[in-house]
C-alpha positions as CSV (number, residue, x, y, z in Angstrom):
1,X,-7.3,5.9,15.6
2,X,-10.4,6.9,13.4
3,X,-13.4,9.1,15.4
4,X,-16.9,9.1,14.3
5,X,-18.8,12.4,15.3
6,X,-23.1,11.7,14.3
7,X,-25.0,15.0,14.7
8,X,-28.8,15.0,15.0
9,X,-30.2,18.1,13.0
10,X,-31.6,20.9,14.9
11,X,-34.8,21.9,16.1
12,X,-37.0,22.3,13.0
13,X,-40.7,22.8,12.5
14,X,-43.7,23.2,10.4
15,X,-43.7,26.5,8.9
16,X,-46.8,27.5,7.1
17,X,-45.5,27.0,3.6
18,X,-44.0,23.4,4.2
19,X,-46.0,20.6,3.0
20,X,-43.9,17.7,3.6
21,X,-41.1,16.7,5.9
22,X,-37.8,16.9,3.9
23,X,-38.7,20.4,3.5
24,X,-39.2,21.2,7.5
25,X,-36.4,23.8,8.1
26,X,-34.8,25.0,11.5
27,X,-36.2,27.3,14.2
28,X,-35.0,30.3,15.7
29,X,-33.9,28.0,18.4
30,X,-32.6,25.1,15.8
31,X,-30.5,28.0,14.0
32,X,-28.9,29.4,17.6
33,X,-28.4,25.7,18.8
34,X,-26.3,24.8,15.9
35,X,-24.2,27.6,15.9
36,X,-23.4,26.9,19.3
37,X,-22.8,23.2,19.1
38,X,-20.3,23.8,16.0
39,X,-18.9,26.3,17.8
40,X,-18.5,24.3,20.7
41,X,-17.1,21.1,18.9
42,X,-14.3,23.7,17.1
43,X,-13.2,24.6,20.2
44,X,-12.5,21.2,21.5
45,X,-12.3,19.2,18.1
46,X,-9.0,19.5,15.9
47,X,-10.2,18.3,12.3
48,X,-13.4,17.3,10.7
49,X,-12.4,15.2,7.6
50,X,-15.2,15.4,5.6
51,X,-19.2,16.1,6.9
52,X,-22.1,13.5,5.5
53,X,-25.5,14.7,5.6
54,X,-29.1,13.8,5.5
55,X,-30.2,15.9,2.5
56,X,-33.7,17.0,3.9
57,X,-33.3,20.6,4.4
58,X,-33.0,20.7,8.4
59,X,-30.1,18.3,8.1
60,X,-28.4,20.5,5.6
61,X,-28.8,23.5,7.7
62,X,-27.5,22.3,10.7
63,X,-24.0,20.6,8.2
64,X,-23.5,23.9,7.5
65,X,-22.9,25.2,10.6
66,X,-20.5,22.7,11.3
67,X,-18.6,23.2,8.1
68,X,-18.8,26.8,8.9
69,X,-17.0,26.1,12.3
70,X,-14.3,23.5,10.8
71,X,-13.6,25.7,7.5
72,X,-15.1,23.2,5.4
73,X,-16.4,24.1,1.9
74,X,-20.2,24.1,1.6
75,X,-19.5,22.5,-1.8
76,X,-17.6,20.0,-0.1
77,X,-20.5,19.0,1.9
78,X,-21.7,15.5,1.0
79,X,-25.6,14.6,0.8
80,X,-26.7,10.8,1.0
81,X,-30.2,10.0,0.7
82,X,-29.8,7.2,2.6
83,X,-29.5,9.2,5.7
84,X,-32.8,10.3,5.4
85,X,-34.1,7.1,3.9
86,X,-32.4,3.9,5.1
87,X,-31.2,2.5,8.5
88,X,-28.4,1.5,10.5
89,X,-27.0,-1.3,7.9
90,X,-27.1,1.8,5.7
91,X,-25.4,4.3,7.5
92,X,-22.7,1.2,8.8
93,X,-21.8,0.4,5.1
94,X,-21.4,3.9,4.3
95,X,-19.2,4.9,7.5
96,X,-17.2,1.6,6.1
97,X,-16.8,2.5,2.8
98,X,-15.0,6.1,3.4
99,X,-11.4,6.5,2.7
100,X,-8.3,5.2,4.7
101,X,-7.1,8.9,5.1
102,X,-10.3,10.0,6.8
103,X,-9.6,10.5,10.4
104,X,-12.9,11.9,11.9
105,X,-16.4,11.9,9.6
106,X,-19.1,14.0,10.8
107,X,-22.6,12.0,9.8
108,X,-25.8,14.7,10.4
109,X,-29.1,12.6,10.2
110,X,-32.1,12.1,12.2
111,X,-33.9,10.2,14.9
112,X,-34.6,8.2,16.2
113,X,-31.8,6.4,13.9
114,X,-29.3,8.0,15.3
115,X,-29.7,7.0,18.3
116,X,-30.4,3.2,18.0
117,X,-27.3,3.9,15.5
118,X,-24.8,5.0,18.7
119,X,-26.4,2.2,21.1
120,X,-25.5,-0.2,18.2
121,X,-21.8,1.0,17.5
122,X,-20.7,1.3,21.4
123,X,-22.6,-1.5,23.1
124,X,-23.9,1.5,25.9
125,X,-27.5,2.0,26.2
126,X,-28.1,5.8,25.3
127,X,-31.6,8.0,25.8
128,X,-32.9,9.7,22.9
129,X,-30.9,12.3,21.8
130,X,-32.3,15.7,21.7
131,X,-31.6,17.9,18.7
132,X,-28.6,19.1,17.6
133,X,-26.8,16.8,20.1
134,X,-23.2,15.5,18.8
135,X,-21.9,11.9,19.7
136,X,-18.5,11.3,19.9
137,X,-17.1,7.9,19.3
138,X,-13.0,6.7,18.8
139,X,-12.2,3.4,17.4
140,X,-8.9,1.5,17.5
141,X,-8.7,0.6,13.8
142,X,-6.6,1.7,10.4
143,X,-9.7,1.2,8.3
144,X,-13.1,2.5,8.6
145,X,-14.2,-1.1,7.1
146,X,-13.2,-2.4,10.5
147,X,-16.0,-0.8,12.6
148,X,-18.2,-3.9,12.0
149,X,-15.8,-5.6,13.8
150,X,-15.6,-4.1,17.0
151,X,-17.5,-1.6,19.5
152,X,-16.2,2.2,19.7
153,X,-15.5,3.5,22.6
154,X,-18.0,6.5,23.4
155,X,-16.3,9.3,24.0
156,X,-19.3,11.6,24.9
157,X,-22.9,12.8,24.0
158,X,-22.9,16.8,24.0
159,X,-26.8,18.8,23.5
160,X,-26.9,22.0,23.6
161,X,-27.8,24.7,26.3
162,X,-30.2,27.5,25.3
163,X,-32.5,29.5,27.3
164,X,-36.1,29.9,25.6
């Protein structure tokens, strides 16, 4: 059984000093909402192998929280490009190419790839996710090369709760 957990960063914006997007960095409420969704997936998650992110600085921010929550090295945070870049193809080969031993990845990206992404890997029509929303999908396989194969099996889409 392998689990795929894709996080869309959290609520960012355009502070006054930030010219273009890669640099947009999280809100008050982006910072709060991750906390509380790492938070939330460490209390009902056992293990996060290894967390891939976007490396555009909201994406980063919001990995760390999660890291934070599932004692994960910040150093041992890994940054793709691609996430921020590329598409689905992309993000499949790379989810494909990670090691046997890997039980659960954590992918933290953007939309509204992530999205089309979790419609693509489960066959289920899914609304756009709202920031900082986790998606949980399990797969049947030994291999992570094997998720082109077949659909996962969604598990559940979690967004947080926070009172403006």
């Amino acid at each position: 059984m392998k689990r795929l957990l894709l996080v869309r960063h959290a609520k960012s914006g355009w502070q006054s000093d930030v010219k273009i997007d890669f640099d947009r960095k999280l809100t008050k409420q982006g910072n709060d909402e991750a906390n509380e969704m790492a938070a939330l997936m460490s209390r009902n998650i056992a293990n996060v192998d290894i967390i891939i992110t976007s490396p555009a600085i909201r994406a980063v921010a919001t990995a760390q929280y999660f890291a934070n929550a599932f004692k994960i090295d910040f150093s041992d945070i890994q940054k793709d490009i691609g996430l921020y870049e590329k598409g689905i193809s992309f993000i499949k080969k790379l989810i494909a190419s990670q090691d046997i031993s890997l039980e659960c990845i954590m992918i933290v990206g953007h939309n509204p790839i992530l999205t089309t992404l979790t419609a693509n890997l489960t066959g289920n029509e899914i609304p756009p996710l709202e920031a900082c929303s986790v998606v949980c999908i399990d797969y049947n396989i030994t291999k992570w090369n094997e998720i082109e194969k077949i659909k996962g099996q969604l598990v559940f889409i979690e967004a947080p709760f926070i009172l403006e």
